[in-house]
C-alpha positions in Angstrom: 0.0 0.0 0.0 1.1 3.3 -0.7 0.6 6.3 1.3 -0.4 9.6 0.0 2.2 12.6 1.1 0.8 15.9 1.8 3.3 18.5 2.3 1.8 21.6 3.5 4.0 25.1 3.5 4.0 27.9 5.3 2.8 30.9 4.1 2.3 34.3 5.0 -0.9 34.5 7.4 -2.0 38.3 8.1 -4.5 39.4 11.1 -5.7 42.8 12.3 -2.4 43.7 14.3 0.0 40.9 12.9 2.2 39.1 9.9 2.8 35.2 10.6 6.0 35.0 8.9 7.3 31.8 7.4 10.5 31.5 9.8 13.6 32.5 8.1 17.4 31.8 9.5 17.9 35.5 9.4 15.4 36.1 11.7 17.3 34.4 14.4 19.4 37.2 15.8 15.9 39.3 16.7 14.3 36.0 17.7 17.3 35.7 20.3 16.4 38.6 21.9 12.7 38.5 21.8 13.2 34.8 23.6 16.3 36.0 26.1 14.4 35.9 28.9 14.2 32.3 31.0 10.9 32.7 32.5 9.6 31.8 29.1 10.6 28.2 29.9 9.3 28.0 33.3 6.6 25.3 32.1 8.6 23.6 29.7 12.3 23.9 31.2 15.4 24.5 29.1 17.2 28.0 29.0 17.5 30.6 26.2 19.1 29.7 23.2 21.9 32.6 22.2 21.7 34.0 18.5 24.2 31.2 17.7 22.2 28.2 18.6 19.2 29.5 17.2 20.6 30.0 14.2 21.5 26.2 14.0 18.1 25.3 15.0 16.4 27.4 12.7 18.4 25.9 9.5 17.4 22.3 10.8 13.3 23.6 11.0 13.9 25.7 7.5 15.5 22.1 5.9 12.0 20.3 7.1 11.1 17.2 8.3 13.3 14.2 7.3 9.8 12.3 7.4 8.2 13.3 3.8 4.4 12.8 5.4 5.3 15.2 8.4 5.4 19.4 7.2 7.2 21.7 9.4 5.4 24.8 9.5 6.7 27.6 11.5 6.8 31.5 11.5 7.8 34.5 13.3 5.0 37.2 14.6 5.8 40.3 13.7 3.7 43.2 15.2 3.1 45.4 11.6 2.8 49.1 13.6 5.9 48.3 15.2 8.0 46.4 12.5 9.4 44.3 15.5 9.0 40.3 15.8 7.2 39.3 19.3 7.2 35.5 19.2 6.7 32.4 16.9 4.3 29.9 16.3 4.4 26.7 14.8 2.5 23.7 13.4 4.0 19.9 12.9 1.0 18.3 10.7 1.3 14.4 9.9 -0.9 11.6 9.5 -3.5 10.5 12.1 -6.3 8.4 12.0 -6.7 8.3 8.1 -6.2 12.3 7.8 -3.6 14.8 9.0 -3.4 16.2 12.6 -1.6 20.0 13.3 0.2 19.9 16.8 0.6 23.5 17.3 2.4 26.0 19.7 3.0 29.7 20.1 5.5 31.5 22.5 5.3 35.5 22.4 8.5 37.7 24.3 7.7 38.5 27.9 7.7 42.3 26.9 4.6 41.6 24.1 2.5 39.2 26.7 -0.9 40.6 28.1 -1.4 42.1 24.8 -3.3 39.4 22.9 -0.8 38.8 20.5 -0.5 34.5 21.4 -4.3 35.0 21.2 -4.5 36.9 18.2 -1.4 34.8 16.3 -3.4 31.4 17.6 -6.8 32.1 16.0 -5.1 33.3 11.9 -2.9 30.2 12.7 -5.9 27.8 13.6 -7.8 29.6 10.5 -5.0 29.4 8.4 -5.1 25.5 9.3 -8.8 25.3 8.5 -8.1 26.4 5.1 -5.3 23.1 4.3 -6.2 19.5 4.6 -6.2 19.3 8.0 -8.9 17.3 10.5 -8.0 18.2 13.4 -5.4 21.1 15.6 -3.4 19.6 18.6 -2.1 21.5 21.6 0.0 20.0 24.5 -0.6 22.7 27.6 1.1 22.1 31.3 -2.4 22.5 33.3 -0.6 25.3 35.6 -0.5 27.7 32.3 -3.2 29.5 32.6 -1.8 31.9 29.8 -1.3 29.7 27.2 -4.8 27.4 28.2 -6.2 30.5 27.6 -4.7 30.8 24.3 -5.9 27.7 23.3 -9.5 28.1 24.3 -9.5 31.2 22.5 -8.2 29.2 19.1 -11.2 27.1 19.7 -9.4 24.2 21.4 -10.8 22.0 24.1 -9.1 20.3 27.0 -9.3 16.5 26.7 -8.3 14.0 29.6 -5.2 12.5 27.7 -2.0 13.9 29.2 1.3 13.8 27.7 4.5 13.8 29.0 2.7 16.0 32.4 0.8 18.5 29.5 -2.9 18.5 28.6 -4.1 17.4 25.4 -6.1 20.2 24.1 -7.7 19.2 20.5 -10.4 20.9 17.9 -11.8 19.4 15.0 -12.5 20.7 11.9 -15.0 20.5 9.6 -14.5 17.4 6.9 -13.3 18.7 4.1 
């Protein structure tokens, strides 16, 4: 049997404040400092990366998945009045149950949170998502991150009782194409 490959790729997704970016190595110096500060990884642990190691790990995202059914698909926020980047968010679609599932994620700079830019950045990617072949969005969400839950909610998202690896599965459906 042979299995269909849908590669998906970013594109440019535009909502009332921002530009989703398809994620570029040269946006990795900015990114560094947008991401410098360590309480971003209070749920999910790590440290920053410096420009140089983001850098690396932006040229392993931009060469895309080594699987040909999995698509990559990540992008810089940028914040149009300001012409400044503020986070990133991401999608990893592949096969699931006979259609293709989109885990998805966001992180916006401590200095852009409380302004409804995760929120805002969530919902054009989840619409953006509605448009491709995809059945259903993903989320994995420690259950002490109230920001981000609310994030998710807000992209239409629902908390399930699966857990992974101490996260919440949030999931959303979407309509059969």
């Amino acid at each position: 049997m042979i299995r269909a490959v849908t590669t998906i790729a970013a594109r440019t997704i535009v909502t009332a404040r921002l530009d989703l970016l398809p994620l570029r190595v040269e946006h990795a110096t900015e990114m560094a400092r947008v991401l410098s500060d360590p309480a971003l990884h209070a749920f999910t642990g790590g440290a920053p990366d410096t420009p140089e190691e983001l850098r690396s790990r932006y040229e392993r995202m931009t060469g895309g998945s080594p699987d040909p059914a999995v698509s990559w698909l990540n992008w810089v926020i940028r914040l149009r009045d300001e012409d400044r980047l503020a986070g990133t968010v991401q999608a990893t679609v592949s096969p699931s149950g006979g259609g293709l599932t989109a885990e998805i994620a966001w992180v916006v700079g401590t200095a852009w949170q409380g302004r409804g830019i995760a929120t805002e950045a969530a919902q054009g990617l989840a619409g953006w998502l509605g448009q491709q072949p995809v059945q259903a969005l993903v989320a994995h969400i420690h259950p002490d991150h109230k920001a981000s839950a609310a994030v998710a909610a807000a992209a239409g998202l629902s908390p399930t009782d699966e857990w992974q690896d101490g996260e919440v599965r949030w999931e959303r459906r979407l309509t059969a194409r």
